[in-house]
ROKOL-204523 format. One record per residue (C-alpha): residue number from 1; x, y, z. Coordinates in pm, 1 decimal. Each point is the difference from the previous one (the first is absolute). Example, Ala and Ser with C-alpha at 12.3 -4.5 7.8 and 13.67 -1.06 7.14 Angstrom:
# residues 2
<node 1; <1230.0; -450.0; 780.0>>
<node 2; <137.0; 344.0; -66.0>>
//
This chain:
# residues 370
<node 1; <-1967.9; 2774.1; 939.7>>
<node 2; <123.5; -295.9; -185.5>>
<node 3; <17.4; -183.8; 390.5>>
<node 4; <-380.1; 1.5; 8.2>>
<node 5; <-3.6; -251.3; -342.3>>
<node 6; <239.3; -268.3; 157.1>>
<node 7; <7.9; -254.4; 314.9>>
<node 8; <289.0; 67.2; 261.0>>
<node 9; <215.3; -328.4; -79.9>>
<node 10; <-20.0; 130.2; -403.9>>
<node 11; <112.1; 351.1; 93.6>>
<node 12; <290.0; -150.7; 215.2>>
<node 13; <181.1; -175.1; -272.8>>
<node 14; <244.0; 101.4; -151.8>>
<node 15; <40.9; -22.6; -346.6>>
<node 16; <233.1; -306.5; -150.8>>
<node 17; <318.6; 140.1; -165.5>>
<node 18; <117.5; -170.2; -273.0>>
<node 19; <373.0; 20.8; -146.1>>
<node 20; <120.1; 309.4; -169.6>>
<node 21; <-89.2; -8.6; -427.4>>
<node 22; <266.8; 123.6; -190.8>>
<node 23; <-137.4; 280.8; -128.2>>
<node 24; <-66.8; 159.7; 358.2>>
<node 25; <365.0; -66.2; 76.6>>
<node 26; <116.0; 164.7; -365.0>>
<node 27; <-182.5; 293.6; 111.3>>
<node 28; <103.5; 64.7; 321.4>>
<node 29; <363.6; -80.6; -36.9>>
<node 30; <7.4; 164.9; -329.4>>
<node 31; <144.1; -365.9; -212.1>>
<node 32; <-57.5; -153.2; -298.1>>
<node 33; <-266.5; -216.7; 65.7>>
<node 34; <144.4; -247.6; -270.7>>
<node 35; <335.4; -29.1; 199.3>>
<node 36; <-219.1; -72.6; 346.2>>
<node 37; <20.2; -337.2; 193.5>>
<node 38; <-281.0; -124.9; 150.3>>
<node 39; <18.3; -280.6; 284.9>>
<node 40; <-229.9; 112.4; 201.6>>
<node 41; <-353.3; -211.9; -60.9>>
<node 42; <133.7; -354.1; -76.2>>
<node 43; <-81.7; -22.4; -377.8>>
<node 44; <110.2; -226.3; -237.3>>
<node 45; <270.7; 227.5; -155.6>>
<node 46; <-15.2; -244.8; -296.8>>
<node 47; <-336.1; 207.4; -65.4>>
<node 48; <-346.4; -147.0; -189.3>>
<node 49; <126.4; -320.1; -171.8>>
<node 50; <-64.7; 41.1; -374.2>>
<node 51; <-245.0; -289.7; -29.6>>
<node 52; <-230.0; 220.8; 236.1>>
<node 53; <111.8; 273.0; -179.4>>
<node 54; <-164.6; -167.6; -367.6>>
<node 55; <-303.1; -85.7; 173.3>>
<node 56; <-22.9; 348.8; 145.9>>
<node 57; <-33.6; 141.5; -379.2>>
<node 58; <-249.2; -247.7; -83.3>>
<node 59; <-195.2; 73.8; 252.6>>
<node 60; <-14.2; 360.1; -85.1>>
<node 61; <-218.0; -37.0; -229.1>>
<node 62; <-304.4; -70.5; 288.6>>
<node 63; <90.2; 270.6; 187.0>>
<node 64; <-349.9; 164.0; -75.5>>
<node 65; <-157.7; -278.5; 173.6>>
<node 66; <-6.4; -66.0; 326.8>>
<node 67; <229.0; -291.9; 128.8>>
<node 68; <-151.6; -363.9; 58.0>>
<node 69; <-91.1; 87.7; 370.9>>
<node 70; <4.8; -341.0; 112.6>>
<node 71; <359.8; -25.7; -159.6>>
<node 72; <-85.8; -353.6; -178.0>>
<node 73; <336.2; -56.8; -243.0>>
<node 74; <205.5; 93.9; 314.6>>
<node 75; <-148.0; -166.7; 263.0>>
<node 76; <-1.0; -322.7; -306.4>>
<node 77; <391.4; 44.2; 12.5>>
<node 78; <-21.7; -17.1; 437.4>>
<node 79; <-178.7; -253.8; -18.5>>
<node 80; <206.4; -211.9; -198.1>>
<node 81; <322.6; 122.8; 162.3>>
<node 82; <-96.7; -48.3; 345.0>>
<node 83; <-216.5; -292.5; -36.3>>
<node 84; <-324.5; 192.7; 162.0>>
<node 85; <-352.4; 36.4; -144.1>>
<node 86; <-33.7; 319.7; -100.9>>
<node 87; <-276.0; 96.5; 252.9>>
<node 88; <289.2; -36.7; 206.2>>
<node 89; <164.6; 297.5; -100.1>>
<node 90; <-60.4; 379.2; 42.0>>
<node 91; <161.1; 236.6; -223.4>>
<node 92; <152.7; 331.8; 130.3>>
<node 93; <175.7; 350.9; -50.7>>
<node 94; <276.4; -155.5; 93.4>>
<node 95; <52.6; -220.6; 334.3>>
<node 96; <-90.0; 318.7; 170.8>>
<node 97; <-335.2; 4.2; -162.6>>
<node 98; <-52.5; -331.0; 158.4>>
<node 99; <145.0; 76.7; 359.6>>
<node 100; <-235.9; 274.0; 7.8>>
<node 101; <-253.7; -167.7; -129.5>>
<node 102; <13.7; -300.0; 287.4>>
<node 103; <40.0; 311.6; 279.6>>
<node 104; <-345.3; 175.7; -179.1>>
<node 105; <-198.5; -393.4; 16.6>>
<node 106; <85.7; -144.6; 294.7>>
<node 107; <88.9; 275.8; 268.0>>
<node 108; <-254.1; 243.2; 183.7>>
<node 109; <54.5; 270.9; 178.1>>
<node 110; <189.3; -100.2; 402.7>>
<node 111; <112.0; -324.4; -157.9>>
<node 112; <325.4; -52.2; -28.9>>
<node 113; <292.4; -73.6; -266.7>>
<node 114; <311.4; -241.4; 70.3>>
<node 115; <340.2; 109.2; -157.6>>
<node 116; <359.3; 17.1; 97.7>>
<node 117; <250.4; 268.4; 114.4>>
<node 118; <175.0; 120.0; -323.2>>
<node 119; <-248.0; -208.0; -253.7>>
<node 120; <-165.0; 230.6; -304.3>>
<node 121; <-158.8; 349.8; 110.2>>
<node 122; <-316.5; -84.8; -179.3>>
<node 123; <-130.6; -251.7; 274.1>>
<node 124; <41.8; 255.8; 249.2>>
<node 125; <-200.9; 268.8; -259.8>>
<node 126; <-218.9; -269.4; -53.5>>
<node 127; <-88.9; -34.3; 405.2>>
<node 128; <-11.3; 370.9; -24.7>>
<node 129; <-246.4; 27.5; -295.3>>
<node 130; <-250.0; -232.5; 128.4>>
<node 131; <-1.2; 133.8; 341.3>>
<node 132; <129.4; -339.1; 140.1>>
<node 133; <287.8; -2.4; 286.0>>
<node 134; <306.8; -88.0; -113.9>>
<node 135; <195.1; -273.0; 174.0>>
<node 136; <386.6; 42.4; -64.3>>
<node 137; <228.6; -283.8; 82.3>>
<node 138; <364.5; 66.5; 83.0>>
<node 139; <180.1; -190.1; -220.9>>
<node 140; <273.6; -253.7; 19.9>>
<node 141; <338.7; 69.8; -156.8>>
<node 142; <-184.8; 252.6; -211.2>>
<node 143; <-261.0; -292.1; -114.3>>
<node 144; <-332.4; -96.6; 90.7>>
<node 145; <-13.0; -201.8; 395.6>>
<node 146; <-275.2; -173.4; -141.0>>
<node 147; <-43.4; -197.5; 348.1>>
<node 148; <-109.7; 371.9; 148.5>>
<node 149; <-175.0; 86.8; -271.5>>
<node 150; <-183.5; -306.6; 80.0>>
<node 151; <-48.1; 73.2; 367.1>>
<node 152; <-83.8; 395.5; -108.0>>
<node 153; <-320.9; -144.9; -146.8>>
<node 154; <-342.5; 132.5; 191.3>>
<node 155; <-297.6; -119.0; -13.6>>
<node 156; <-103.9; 329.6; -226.8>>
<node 157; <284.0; -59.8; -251.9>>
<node 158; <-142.8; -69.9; -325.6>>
<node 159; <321.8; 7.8; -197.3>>
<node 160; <395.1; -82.1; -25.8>>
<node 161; <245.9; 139.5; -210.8>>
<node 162; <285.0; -202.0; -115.9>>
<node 163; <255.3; 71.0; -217.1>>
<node 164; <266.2; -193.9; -136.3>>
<node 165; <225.1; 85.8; -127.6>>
<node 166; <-57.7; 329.3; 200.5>>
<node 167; <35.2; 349.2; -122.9>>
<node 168; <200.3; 188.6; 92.5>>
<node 169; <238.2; -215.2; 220.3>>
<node 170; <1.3; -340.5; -262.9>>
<node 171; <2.3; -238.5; 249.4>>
<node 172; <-159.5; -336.9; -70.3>>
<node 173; <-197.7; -267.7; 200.0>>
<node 174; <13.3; -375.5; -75.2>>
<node 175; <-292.6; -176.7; -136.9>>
<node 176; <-32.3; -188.8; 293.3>>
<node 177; <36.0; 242.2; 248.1>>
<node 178; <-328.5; 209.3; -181.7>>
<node 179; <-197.5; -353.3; -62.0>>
<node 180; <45.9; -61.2; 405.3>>
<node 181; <-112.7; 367.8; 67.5>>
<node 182; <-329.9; -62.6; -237.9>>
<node 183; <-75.6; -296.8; 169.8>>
<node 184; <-37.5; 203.6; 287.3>>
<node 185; <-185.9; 315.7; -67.8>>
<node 186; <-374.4; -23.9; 42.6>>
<node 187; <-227.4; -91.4; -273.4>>
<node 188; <-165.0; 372.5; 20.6>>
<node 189; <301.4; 161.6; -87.4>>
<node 190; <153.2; 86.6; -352.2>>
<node 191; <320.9; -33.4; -58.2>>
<node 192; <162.4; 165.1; -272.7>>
<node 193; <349.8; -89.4; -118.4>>
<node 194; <147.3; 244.9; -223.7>>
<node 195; <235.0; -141.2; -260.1>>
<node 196; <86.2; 268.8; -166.6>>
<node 197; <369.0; -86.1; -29.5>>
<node 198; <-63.3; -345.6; -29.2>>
<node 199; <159.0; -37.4; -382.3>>
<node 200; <323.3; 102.9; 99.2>>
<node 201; <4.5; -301.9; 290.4>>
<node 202; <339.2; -200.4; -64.8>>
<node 203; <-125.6; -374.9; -169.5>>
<node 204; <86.8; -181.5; 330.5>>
<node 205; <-237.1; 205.2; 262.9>>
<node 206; <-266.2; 23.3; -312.1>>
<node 207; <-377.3; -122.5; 161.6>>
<node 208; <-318.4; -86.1; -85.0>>
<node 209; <-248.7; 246.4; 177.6>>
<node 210; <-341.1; -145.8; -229.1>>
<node 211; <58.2; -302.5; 220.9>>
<node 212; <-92.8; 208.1; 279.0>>
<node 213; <-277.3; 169.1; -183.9>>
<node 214; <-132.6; -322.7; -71.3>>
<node 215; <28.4; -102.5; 345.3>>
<node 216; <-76.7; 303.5; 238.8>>
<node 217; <-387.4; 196.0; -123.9>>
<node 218; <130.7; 281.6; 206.8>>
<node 219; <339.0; 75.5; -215.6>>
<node 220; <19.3; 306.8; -271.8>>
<node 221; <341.4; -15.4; -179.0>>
<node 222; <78.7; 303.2; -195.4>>
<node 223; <229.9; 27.5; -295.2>>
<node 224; <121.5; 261.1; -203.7>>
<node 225; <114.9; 78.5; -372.6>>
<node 226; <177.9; 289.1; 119.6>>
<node 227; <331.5; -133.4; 56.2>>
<node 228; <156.7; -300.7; -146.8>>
<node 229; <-232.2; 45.2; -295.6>>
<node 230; <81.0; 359.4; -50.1>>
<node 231; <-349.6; 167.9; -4.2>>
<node 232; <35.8; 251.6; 280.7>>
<node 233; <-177.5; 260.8; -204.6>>
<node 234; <-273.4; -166.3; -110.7>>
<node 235; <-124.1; -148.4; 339.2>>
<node 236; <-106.0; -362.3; -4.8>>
<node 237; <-19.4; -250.0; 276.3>>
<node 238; <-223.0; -298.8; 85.4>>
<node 239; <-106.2; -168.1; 332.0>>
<node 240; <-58.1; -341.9; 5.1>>
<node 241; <-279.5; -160.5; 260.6>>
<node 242; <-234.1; -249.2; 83.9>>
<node 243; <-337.8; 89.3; -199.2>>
<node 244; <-166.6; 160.5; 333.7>>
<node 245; <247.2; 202.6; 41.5>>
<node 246; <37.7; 123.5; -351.7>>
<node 247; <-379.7; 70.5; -52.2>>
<node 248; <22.6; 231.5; 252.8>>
<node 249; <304.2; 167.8; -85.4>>
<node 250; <-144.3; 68.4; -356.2>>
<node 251; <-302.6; 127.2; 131.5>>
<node 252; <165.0; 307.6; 157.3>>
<node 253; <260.2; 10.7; -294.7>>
<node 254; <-50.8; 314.6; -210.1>>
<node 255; <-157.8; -72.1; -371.9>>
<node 256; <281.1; -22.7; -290.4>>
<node 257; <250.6; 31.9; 316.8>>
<node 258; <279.1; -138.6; -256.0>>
<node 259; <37.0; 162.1; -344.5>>
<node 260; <27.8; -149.0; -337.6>>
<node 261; <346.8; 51.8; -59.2>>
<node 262; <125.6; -138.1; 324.4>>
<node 263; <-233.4; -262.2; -51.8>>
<node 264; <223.7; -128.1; -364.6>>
<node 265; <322.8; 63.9; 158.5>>
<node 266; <-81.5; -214.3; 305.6>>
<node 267; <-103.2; -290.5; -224.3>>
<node 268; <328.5; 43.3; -163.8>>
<node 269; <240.2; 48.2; 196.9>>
<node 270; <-111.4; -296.3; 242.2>>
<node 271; <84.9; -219.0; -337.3>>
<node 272; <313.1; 161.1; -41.1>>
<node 273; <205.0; -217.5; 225.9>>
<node 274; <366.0; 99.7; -188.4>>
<node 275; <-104.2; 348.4; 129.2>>
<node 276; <-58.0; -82.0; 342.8>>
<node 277; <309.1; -251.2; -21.7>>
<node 278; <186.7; 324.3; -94.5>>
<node 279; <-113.4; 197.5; 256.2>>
<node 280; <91.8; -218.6; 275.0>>
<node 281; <330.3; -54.0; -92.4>>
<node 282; <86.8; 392.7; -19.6>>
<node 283; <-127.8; 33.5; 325.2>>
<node 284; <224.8; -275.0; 148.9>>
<node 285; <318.3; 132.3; -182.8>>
<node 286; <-125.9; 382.2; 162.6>>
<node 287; <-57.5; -137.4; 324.3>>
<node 288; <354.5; -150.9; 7.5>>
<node 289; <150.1; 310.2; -105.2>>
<node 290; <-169.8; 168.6; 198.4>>
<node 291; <63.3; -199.4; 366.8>>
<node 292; <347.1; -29.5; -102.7>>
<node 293; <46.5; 383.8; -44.8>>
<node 294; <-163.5; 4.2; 350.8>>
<node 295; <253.3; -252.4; 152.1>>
<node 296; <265.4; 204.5; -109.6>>
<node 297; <-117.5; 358.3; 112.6>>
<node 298; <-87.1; -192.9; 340.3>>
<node 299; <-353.3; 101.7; -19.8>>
<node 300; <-306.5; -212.5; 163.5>>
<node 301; <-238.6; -122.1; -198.9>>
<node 302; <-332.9; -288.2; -10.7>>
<node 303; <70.9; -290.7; -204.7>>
<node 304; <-317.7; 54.9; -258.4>>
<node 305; <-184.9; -267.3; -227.8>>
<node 306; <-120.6; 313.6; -171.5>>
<node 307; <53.0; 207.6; -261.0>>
<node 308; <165.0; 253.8; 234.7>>
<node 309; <253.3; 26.6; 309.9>>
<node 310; <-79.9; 164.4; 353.4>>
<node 311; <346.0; 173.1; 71.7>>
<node 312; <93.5; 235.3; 292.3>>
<node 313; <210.8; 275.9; -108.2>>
<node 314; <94.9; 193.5; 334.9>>
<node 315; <-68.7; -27.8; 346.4>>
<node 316; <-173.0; 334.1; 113.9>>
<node 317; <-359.8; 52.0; -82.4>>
<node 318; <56.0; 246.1; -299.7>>
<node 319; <210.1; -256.8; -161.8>>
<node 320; <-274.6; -86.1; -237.5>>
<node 321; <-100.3; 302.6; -128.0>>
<node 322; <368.9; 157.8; -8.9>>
<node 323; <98.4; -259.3; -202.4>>
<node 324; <-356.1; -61.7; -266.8>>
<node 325; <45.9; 419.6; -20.5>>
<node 326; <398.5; -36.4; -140.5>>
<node 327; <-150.3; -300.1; -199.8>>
<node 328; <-296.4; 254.1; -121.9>>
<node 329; <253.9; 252.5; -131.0>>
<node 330; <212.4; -248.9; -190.0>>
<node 331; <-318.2; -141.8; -181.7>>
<node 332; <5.5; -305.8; 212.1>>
<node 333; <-359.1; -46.1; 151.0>>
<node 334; <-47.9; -278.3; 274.7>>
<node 335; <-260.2; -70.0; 277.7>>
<node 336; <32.0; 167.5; 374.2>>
<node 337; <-172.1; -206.4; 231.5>>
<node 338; <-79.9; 227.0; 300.7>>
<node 339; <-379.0; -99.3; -73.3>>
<node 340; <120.6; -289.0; 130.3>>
<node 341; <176.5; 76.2; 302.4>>
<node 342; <330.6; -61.6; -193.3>>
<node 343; <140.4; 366.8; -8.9>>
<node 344; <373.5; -166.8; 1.3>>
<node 345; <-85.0; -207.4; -321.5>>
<node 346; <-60.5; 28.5; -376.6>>
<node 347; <-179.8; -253.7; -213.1>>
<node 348; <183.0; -91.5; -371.4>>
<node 349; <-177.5; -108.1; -298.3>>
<node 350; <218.0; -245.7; -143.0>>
<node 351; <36.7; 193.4; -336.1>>
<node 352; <239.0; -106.0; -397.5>>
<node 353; <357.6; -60.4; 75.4>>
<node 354; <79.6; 391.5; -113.5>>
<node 355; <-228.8; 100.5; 259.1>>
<node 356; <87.3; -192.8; 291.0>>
<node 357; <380.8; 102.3; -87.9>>
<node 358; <-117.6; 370.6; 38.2>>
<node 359; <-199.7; -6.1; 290.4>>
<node 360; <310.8; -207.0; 193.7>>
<node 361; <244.2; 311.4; -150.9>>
<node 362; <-248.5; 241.8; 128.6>>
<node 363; <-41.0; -150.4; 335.9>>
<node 364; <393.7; 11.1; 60.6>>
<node 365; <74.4; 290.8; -68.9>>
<node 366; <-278.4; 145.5; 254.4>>
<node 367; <97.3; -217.5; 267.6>>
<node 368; <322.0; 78.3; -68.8>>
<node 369; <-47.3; 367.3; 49.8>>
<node 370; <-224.9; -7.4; 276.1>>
//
């Protein structure tokens, strides 16, 4: 009966599967859920930094209110950050708030949606949910072939998805290589570029993407507090546009759409620069762990400019799942990738020292014995 309430392209999708919690894995594998490793959802594993953390308390005292819903202390700190007016900036339940948010304003049904091969399921979901055709890219070295993705453009495309660095592969495209592509793509077309990752960007390949706000009215750049800044749980993110673009956005954007708590962490932990400092450099000591573990055990992995490593752990299609179910049992919980077409492959959270050091253990002895 429930068929007769919902559109065909709604009842088609399926529903976006996010990584394992802990809890569901201490249950089903019957483990302490304290003694469980989690790399499976690219998290800070430093946690909420404890400047976000004080503000958190202080705000709890408004929690009987509702939130500012035009978010003005946060989108103050934006502002000053990133050097934008604030009617430049949308604020979000996280980056994926605002992804959906550009699919649901700019995208009518038989349009169609520009995104690579192997580039975030929610553009895809997002093509889905608004009953636009999807356009899927194949990608280059497991990357976006932004020259195709050029050429894929019809004259019903409305908007292009760009992610860098992309989930789940962490591949990266040079400045240069996105400004040529945007001087390219027709004014009617939005193009988002999803920098969710972009904190944990080494200092020499660092770029300036408000320059191409400032530069390019049809350009949404999203950004997220869920990663470098540690505030996965509270969902936070911002988009940052020229003031057409924006007004619209916010005009589909649901009331109070971030809360007051994630609201006072934001503003703190984008101050908290010795956090963010700290973060980064515990993800570039995992990450050479990590690839050098790899090297040794001869496995194949994607050089990443994330907070997480694309590795391929057998060469039949079950690999994947044989190998994230041993993980599973030993308390270990990573990210399969057959979503993606990537049955061979696992994705790695880049996790503390103690937990990287596990995970490699783990992973040896179950290639070992299989």
């Amino acid at each position: 009966m429930s068929n007769q309430f919902a559109p065909e392209y709604i009842r088609a999708i399926a529903p976006y599967q996010a990584g394992k919690p802990i809890s569901e894995v201490a249950r089903e594998f019957g483990l302490d859920p304290e003694k469980i490793i989690k790399l499976a959802s690219n998290e800070n594993p430093l946690g909420m930094p404890e400047s976000a953390k004080v503000a958190v308390r202080k705000a709890l005292d408004e929690t009987g209110r509702y939130p500012d819903a035009n978010g003005f202390e946060l989108k103050k700190a934006i502002s000053e950050r990133y050097g934008v007016p604030q009617d430049w900036i949308t604020l979000g339940n996280g980056s994926n708030d605002i992804i959906d948010l550009a699919g649901r304003t700019f995208v009518q049904p038989g349009q169609s949606i520009v995104f690579s091969e192997y580039s975030f399921l929610v553009y895809a979901l997002v093509a889905k949910a608004t009953g636009a055709n999807g356009i899927q890219v194949p990608s280059v070295d497991f990357g976006h072939d932004l020259p195709a993705m050029l050429a894929a453009i019809r004259p019903d495309t409305k908007l292009v998805f760009i992610a860098n660095p992309n989930n789940p592969t962490g591949t990266f495209l040079r400045p240069e290589a996105i400004e040529a592509f945007l001087d390219k793509v027709p004014s009617d077309v939005l193009v988002v570029i999803d920098e969710a990752y972009n904190e944990y960007l080494d200092a020499s390949i660092q770029y300036d993407s408000t320059a191409w706000v400032r530069k390019y009215p049809n350009l949404l750049v999203s950004r997220t507090f869920s990663k470098a800044y540690g505030l996965a749980g509270l969902r936070v993110g911002f988009g940052l546009a020229q003031q057409e673009v924006t007004d619209l956005l916010n005009r589909v954007r649901q009331p109070f759409n971030v809360n007051a708590l994630a609201q006072a962490a934001a503003v703190a932990a984008l101050q908290d620069s010795e956090f963010l400092e700290k973060s980064a450099k515990i993800n570039a000591d995992g990450y050479r762990y990590l690839t050098a573990s790899f090297d040794a055990m001869g496995l194949k992995y994607v050089p990443s400019h994330g907070n997480f490593i694309l590795v391929k752990v057998g060469q039949d299609k079950g690999a994947g799942t044989r190998v994230n179910l041993e993980l599973l049992k030993r308390g270990i919980i990573v990210r399969p990738v057959n979503a993606y077409g990537l049955p061979e492959w696992l994705r790695i959270s880049i996790g503390l020292p103690e937990e990287n050091r596990a995970f490699v253990d783990a992973l040896k002895a179950i290639l070992a014995n299989s």
